[in-house]
C-alpha positions as CSV (number, residue, x, y, z in Angstrom):
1,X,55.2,193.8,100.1
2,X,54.7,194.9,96.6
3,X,58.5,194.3,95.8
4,X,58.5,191.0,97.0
5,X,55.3,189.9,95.0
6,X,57.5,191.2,92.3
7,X,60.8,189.3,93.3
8,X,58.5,186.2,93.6
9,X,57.1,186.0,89.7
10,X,60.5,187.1,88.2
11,X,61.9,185.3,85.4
12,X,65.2,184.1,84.0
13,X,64.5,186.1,80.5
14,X,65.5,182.9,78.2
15,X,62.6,180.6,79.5
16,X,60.2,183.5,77.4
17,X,62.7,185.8,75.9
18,X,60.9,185.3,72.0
19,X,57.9,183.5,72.8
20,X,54.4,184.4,71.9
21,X,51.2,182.8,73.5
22,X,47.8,182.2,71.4
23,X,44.8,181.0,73.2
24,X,41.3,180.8,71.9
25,X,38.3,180.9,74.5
26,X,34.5,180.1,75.4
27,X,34.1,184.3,75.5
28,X,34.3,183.9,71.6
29,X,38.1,185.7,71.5
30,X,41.2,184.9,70.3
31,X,43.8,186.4,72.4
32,X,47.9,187.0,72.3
33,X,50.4,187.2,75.1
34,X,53.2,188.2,75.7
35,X,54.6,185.5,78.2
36,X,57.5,187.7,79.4
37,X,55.3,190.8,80.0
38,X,52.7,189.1,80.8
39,X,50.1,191.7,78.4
40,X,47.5,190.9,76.6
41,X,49.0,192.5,73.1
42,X,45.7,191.5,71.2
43,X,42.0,190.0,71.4
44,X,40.6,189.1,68.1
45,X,37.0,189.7,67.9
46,X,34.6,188.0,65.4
47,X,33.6,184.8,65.8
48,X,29.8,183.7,67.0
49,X,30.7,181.3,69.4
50,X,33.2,179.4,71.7
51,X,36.9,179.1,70.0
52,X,37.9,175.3,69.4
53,X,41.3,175.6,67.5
54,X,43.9,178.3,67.3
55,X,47.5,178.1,65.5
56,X,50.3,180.4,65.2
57,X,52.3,181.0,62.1
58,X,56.2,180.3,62.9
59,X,57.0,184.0,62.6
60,X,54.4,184.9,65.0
61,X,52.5,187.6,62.7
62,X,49.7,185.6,62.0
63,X,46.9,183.2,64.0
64,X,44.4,181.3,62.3
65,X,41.1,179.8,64.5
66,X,38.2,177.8,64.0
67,X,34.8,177.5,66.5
68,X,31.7,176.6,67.0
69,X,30.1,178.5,64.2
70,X,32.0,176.6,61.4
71,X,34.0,179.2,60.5
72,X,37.8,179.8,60.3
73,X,39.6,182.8,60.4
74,X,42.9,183.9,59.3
75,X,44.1,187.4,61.6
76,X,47.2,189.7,60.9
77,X,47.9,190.1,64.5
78,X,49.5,193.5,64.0
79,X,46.5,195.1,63.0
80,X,44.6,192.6,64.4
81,X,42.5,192.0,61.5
82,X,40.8,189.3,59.8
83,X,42.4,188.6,56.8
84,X,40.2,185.9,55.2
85,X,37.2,183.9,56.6
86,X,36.7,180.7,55.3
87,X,33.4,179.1,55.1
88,X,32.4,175.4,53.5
89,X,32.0,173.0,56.8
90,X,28.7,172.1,57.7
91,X,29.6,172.1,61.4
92,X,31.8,173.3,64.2
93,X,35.7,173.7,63.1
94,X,37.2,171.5,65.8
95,X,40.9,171.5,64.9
96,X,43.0,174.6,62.3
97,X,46.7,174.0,60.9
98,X,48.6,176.2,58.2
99,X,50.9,174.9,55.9
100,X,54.8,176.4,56.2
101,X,54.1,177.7,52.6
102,X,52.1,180.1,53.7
103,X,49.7,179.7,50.6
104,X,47.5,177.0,52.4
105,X,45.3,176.3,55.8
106,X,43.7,173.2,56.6
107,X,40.7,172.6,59.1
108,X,38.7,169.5,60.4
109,X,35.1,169.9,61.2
110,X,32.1,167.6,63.0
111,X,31.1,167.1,59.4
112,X,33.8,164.5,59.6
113,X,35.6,166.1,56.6
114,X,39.6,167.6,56.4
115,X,39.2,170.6,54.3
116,X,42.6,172.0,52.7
117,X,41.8,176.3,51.6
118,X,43.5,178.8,49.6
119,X,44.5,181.7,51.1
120,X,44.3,183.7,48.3
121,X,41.4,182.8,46.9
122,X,39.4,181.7,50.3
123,X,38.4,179.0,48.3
124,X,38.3,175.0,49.1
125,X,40.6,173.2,46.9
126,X,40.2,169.4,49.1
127,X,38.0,167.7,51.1
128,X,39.1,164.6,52.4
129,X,36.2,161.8,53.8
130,X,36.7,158.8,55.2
131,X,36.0,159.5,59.0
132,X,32.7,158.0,60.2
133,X,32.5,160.9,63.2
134,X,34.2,164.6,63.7
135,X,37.6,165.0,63.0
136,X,38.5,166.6,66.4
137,X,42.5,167.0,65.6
138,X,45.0,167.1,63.1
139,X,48.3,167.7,62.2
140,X,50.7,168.4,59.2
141,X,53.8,165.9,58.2
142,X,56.5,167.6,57.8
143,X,56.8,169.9,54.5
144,X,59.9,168.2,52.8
145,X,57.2,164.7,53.0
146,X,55.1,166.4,50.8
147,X,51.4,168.1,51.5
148,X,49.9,165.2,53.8
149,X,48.5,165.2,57.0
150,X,47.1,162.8,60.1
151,X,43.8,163.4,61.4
152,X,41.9,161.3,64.6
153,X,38.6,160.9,64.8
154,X,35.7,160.7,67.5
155,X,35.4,157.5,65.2
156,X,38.5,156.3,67.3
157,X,40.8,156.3,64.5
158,X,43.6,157.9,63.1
159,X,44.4,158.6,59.4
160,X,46.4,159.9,57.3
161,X,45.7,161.8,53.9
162,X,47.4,163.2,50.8
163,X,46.2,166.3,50.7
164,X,46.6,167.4,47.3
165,X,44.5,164.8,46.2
166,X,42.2,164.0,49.3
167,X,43.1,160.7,49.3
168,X,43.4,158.4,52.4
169,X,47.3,157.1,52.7
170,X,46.4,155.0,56.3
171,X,44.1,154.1,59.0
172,X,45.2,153.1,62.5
173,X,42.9,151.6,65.2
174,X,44.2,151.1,68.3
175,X,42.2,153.8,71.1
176,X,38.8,152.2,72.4
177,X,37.2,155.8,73.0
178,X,37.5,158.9,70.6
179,X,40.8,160.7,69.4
180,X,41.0,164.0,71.3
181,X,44.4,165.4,69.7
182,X,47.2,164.3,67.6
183,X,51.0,165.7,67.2
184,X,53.9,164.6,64.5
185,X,57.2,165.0,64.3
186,X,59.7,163.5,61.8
187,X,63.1,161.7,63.9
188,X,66.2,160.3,62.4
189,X,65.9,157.8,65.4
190,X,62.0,156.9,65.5
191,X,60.9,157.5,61.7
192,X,57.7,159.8,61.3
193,X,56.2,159.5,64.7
194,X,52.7,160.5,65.5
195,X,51.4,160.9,69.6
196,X,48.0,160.7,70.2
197,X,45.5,161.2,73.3
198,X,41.9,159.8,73.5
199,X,39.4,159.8,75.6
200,X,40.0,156.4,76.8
201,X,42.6,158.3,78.7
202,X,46.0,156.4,77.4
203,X,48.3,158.4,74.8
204,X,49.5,156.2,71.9
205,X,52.9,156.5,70.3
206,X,52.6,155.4,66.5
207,X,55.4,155.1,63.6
208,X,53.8,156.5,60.7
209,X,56.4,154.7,58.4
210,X,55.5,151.2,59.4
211,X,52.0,152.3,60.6
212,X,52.0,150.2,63.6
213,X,51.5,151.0,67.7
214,X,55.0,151.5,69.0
215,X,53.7,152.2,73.0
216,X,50.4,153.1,74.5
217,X,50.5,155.1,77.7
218,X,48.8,154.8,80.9
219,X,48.6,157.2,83.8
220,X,46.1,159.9,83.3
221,X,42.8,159.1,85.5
222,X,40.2,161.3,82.9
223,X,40.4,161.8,78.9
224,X,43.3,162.9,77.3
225,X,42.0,166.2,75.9
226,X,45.9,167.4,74.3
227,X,49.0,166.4,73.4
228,X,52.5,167.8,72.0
229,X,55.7,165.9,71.2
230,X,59.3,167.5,71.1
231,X,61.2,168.0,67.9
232,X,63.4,165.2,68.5
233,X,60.5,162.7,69.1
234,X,61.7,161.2,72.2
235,X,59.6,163.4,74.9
236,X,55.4,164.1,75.1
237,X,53.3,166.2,77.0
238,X,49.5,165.5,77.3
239,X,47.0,167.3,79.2
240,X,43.6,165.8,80.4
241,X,40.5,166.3,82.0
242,X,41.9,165.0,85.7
243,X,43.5,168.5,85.4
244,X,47.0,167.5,85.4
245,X,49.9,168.0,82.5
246,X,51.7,164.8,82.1
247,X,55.5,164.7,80.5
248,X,56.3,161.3,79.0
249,X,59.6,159.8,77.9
250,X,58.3,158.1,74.5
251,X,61.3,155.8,74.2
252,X,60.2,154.1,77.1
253,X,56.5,154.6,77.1
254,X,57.3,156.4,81.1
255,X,55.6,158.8,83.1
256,X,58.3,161.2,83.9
257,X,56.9,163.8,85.7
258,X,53.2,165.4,86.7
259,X,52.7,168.9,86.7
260,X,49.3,169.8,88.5
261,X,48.1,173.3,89.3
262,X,45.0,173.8,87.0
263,X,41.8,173.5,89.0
264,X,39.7,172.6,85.7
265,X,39.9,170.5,82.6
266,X,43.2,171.2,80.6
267,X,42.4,171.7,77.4
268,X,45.6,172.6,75.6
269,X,49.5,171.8,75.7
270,X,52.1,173.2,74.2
271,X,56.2,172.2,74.1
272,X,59.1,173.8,73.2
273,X,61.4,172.7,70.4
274,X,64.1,171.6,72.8
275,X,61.2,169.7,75.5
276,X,62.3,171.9,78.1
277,X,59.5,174.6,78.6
278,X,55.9,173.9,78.1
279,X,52.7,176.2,78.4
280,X,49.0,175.0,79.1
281,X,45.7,176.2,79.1
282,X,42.8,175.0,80.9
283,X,39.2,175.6,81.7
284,X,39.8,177.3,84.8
285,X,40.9,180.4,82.3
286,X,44.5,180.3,83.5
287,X,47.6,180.1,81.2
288,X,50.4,178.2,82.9
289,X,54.2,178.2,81.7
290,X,56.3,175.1,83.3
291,X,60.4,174.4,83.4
292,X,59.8,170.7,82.6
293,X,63.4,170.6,83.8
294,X,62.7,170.8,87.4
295,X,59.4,170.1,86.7
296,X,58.0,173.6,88.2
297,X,55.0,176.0,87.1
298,X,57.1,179.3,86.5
299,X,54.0,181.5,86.1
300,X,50.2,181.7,85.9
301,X,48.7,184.0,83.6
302,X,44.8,184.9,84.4
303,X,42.7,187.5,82.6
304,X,38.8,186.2,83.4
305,X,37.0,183.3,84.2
306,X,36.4,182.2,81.0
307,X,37.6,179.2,80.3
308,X,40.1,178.6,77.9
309,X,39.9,176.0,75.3
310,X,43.0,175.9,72.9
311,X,46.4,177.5,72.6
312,X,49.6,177.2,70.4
313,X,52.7,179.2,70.9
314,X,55.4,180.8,68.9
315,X,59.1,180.6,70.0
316,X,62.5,182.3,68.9
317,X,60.9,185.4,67.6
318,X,63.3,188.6,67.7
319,X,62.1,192.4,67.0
320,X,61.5,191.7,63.0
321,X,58.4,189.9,64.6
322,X,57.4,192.3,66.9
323,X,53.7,193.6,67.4
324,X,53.3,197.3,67.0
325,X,51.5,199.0,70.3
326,X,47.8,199.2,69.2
327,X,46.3,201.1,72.9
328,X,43.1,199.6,71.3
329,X,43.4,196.3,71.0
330,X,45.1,195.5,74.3
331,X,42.4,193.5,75.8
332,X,40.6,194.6,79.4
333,X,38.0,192.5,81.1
334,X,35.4,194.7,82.3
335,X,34.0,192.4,84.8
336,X,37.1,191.6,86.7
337,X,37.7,193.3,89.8
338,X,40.3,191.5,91.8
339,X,42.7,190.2,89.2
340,X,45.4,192.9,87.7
341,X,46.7,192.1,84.0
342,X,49.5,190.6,84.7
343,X,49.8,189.3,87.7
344,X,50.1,185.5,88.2
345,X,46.9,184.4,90.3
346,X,48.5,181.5,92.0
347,X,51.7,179.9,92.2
348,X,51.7,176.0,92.4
């Protein structure tokens, strides 16, 4: 019986072959997979309360988080350390992004501010205001545009800063009920083109260029609690509170496929470069990887009950990015009894 279990769960090794999971949790933890193992490499320990935003550095070595108690962190996932902690928000961190220059972090707060940090320093060198509620998301333009990001609001609006100076480029109404997350990505096709989900439960496609609506999307029943958008700008993901992952062709404004499976709120999407593999996390404390290709969940990943409330993933990784075996940071739930590490807990 035990081989066929096995059979069951096995992999073609290119859908994970590279990729590293992040997830951040109500337990306080910020916690790595390995998607093609399916181990728990690390759980960072240090935060005071439930983890709202976690993101991966491209190589995979670092993770940077943000949570309830208004701090963010910056880890060395091989030693699994905290590098820096940077403190300056007067409330709950609600959304973390690093610049690709590795010199600079960025983090959005309930105190309606965008704060851009040092690394080096740990210091604040931005704050950008404007909102008139939390900034619950943001997201970085691409590099060669300069140091600017978007930001949406519980104040229902999106906007976009320069943040070397803190000034406000852009603001887009549009969403009739808060801003829940926000993804960019530059196209030669579509211009600089921003996805959005709110709480009003439509998705918006904007052109940043021309900052105008291109498409809102219907479909989801609850909120829209995440989104992610392919490289190439023409396919989004969104995940929502009626517990289903939606994939949208954006050219079209179409629903393309629903992947259902979680039992709770998703709270977290993820998409691969190439908008064929996607992972999602969700309050019923399962991981889920999906071939959007089919569309099919290819493997459930489950560790406790606690449920999960952000992730971000790192692809194409090779052994120059690999985690060295620290025994003591592999991560064991001591009140689990029936669920092995590992082992998929359902199949949809």
């Amino acid at each position: 019986a035990d081989m066929a279990a096995d059979e069951e769960f096995k992999l073609p090794d290119s859908v994970h072959q590279g990729s590293r999971y992040l997830y951040g949790s109500v337990d306080r933890s910020v916690k790595v997979l390995d998607p093609t193992t399916g181990t728990v490499l690390r759980g960072l320990v240090g935060h005071g309360g439930t983890v709202n935003s976690v993101k991966m550095s491209e190589d995979g070595m670092r993770a940077l988080s943000g949570g309830l108690d208004g701090l963010v962190k910056l880890w060395d996932l091989n030693t699994a350390l905290c590098i820096r902690t940077f403190k300056g928000h007067g409330y709950e961190i609600e959304c973390v992004d690093m610049l690709t220059d590795g010199l600079r972090i960025v983090s959005g707060s309930a105190d309606r501010t965008l704060k851009m940090w040092e690394i080096t320093s740990g210091k604040c060198v931005t704050t950008c205001v404007g909102h008139h509620d939390a900034v619950t998301c943001c997201a970085l333009f691409p590099s060669l545009m300069g140091n600017k990001a978007a930001t949406g609001s519980a104040d229902q609006h999106i906007k976009t800063w320069d943040l070397d100076t803190g000034e406000c480029l852009m603001t887009l109404a549009g969403h009739v009920n808060m801003i829940h997350s926000i993804a960019i990505t530059t196209t030669d096709k579509y211009g600089l083109r921003c996805l959005s989900g709110s709480y009003d439960c439509t998705l918006g496609v904007w052109n940043l260029d021309r900052g105008e609506c291109t498409h809102m999307l219907h479909g989801h029943t609850e909120p829209v609690t995440a989104v992610a958008m392919s490289e190439d700008g023409s396919k989004g993901l969104s995940g929502s509170r009626d517990k289903s992952v939606r994939v949208w062709n954006l050219e079209t404004g179409k629903c393309k496929a629903t992947c259902t499976g979680h039992k709770k709120h998703v709270t977290g999407v993820k998409l691969s470069g190439d908008g064929k593999h996607a992972m999602s996390g969700s309050k019923d404390g399962c991981i889920r990887a999906w071939d959007l290709t089919k569309p099919v969940c290819l493997r459930t990943y489950k560790f406790s009950n606690h449920p999960i409330m952000c992730v971000d993933m790192a692809e194409g990784l090779d052994d120059s990015h690999k985690l060295e075996d620290l025994e003591h940071v592999k991560y064991q739930d001591p009140n689990l009894e029936d669920e092995t590490d590992g082992v998929p807990c359902c199949q949809s």
